[in-house]
C-alpha positions as CSV (number, residue, x, y, z in Angstrom):
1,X,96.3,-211.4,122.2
2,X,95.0,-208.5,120.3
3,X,96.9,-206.3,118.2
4,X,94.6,-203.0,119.3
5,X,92.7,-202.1,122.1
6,X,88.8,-201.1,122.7
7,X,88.1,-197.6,123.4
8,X,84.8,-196.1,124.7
9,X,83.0,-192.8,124.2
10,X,84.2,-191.9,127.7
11,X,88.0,-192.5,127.1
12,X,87.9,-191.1,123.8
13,X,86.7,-187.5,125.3
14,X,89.3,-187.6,128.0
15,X,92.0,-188.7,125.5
16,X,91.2,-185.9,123.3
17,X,91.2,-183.5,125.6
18,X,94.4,-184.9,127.3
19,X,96.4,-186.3,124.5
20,X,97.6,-183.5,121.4
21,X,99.3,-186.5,119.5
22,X,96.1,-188.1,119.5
23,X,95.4,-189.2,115.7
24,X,91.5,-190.2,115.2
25,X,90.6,-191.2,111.6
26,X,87.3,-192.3,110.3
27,X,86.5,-195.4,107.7
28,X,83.3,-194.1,106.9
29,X,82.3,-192.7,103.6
30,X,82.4,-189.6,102.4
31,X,79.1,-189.0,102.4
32,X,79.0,-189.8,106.4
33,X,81.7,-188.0,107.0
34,X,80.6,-185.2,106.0
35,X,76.9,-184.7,107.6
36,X,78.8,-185.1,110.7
37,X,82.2,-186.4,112.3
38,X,84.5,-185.9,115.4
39,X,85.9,-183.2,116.1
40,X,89.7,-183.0,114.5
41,X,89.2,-186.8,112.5
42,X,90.3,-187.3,109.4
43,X,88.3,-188.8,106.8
44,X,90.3,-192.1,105.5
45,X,89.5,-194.6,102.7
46,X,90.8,-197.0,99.8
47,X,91.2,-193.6,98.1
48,X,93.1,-192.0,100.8
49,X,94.8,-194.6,102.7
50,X,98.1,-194.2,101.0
51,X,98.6,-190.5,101.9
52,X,97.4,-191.3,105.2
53,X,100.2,-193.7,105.7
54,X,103.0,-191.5,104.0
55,X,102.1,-188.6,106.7
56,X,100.9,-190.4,109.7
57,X,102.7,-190.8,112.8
58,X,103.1,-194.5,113.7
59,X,104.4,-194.6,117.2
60,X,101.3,-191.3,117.9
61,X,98.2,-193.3,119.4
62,X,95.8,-193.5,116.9
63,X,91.6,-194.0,117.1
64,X,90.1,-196.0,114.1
65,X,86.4,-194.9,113.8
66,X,83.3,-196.5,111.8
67,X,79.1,-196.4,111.9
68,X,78.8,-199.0,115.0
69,X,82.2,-199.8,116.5
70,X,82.7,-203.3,113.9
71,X,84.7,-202.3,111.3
72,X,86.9,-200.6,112.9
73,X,88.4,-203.5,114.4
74,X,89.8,-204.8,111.2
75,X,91.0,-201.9,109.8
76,X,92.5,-201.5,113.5
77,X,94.3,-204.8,113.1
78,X,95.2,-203.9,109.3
79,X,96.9,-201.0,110.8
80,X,98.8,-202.3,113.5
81,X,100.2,-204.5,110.6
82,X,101.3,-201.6,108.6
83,X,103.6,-200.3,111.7
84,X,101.0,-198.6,113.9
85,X,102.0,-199.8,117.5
86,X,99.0,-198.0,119.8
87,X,95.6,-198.1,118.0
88,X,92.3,-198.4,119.0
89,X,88.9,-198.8,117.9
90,X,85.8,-197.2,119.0
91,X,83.5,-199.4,121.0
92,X,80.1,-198.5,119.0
93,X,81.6,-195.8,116.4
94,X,80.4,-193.0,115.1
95,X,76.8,-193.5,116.0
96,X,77.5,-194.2,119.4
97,X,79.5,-190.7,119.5
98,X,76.9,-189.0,118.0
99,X,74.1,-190.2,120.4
100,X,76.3,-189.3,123.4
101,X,77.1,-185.9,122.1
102,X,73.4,-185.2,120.2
């Protein structure tokens, strides 16, 4: 059984529009990040994840996004190792977002 759960553009937009303890971070680089990202995400790395960990709420639902919806998944799994108990990942990532939302 998996350890996270598959989230699609549409469920992501009604979960942040729905959901205020919604945490969404994204594995991309900084470079990525910043010519464009989701609303409210937070930008989280090998530099970063540390601090993200100390401050995080782990029983919040929390959205792990990448480029195409791959990566994700293992830092998803990686998470829900660390104590996170209701994580998903992004069914084709960032790019996906980005072509849905232009």
């Amino acid at each position: 059984m998996s350890t996270y759960k598959i989230l699609n553009i549409t469920e992501l937009k009604q979960r942040l529009q729905q959901d205020d303890a919604l945490q969404v971070i994204d594995i991309r680089d900084p470079a990525s990040f910043e010519q464009g990202h989701i609303a409210g995400s937070t930008r989280v790395g090998n530099d970063n994840i540390a601090q993200f960990m100390a401050a995080a709420d782990l029983d919040a639902p929390l959205v792990v996004v990448c480029y195409h919806g791959i990566s994700s998944q293992g830092a998803a799994e990686y998470l829900h190792q660390q104590g996170f108990d209701d994580i998903y990942s992004l069914e084709g990532g960032y790019t996906a977002w980005a072509a849905a939302h232009g």
